[in-house]
C-alpha positions, 0 to 999 in steps of 0.5 A: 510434505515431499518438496524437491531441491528444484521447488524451493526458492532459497534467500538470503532470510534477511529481509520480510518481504521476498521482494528486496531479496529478488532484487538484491539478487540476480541469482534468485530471479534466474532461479525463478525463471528456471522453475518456470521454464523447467515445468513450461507451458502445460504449467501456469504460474500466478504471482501472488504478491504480499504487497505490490511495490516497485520491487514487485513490479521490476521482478515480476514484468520479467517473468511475464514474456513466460506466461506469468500472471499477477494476482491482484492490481497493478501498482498504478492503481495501488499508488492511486486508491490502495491507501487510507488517504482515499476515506477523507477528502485532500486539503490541498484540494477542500472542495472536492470530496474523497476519492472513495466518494468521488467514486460513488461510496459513500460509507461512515470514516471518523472525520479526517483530511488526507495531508500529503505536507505538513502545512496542511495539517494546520489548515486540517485541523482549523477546518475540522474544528470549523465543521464543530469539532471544538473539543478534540479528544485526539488527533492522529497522523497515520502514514497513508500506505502502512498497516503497522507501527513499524511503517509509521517511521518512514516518510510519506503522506499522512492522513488527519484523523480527529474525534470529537471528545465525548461531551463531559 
């Protein structure tokens, strides 16, 4: 593949996600709105972001007064459905159903409580042994908004999950 200097975006490398270079680096956004600019309006530009973030969204509200367009939701309704914690229900709030179900889908997810502080695990797992789950094989608390080990590190709200240990 033929690329010219003026189709690569260099960056520093240092990081996974092109997002914390952008940031770090008023150079790289000029360089982008340069691209943009140099192939003007007869060319359309799509973002397609690895992960919607706060970064994203600062690098790439600059680039909309071009034309540029986004793939994908918006970081609002990301931060509100976009993690694990939509398939149980709150335990701050019991009563009221997951927001998956809250939202009319209702599909099979292992047994779990969203915990957004670590007091409500407590409360989670009397209630999950309440609803018959007196053996319990395991329980696990999983960050909400990862996919990966690496982000199980980091500080944010977990979800409850428990299985019932097969009987003996």
């Amino acid at each position: 593949m033929d690329l010219d200097d003026d189709q690569i975006l260099y960056t520093s490398g240092d990081n996974y996600n092109l997002d914390v270079d952008i940031a770090a680096s008023e150079d790289v956004l000029a360089k982008v709105k340069q691209i943009i600019v140099q192939y003007g309006q007869e060319d359309r530009f799509t973002l397609l972001p690895y992960a919607v973030t706060d970064l994203f969204e600062n690098w790439a509200n600059n680039l909309s007064e071009l034309g540029v367009s986004v793939f994908g939701e918006t970081l609002d309704w990301i931060s509100k459905y976009g993690h694990k914690g939509i398939l149980h229900p709150a335990a701050a709030e019991p009563d009221k159903p997951s927001l998956l179900n809250q939202n009319g889908v209702f599909v099979p997810v292992p047994r779990g409580w969203f915990c957004k502080e670590p007091s409500e695990i407590r409360f989670a797992l009397q209630r999950m042994k309440a609803d018959g789950i007196t053996k319990v094989g395991r329980a696990d608390t999983r960050p909400a908004r990862s996919a990966c080990e690496e982000e199980t590190k980091r500080t944010q709200p977990k979800t409850l999950i428990m299985r019932a240990r097969p009987p003996d």
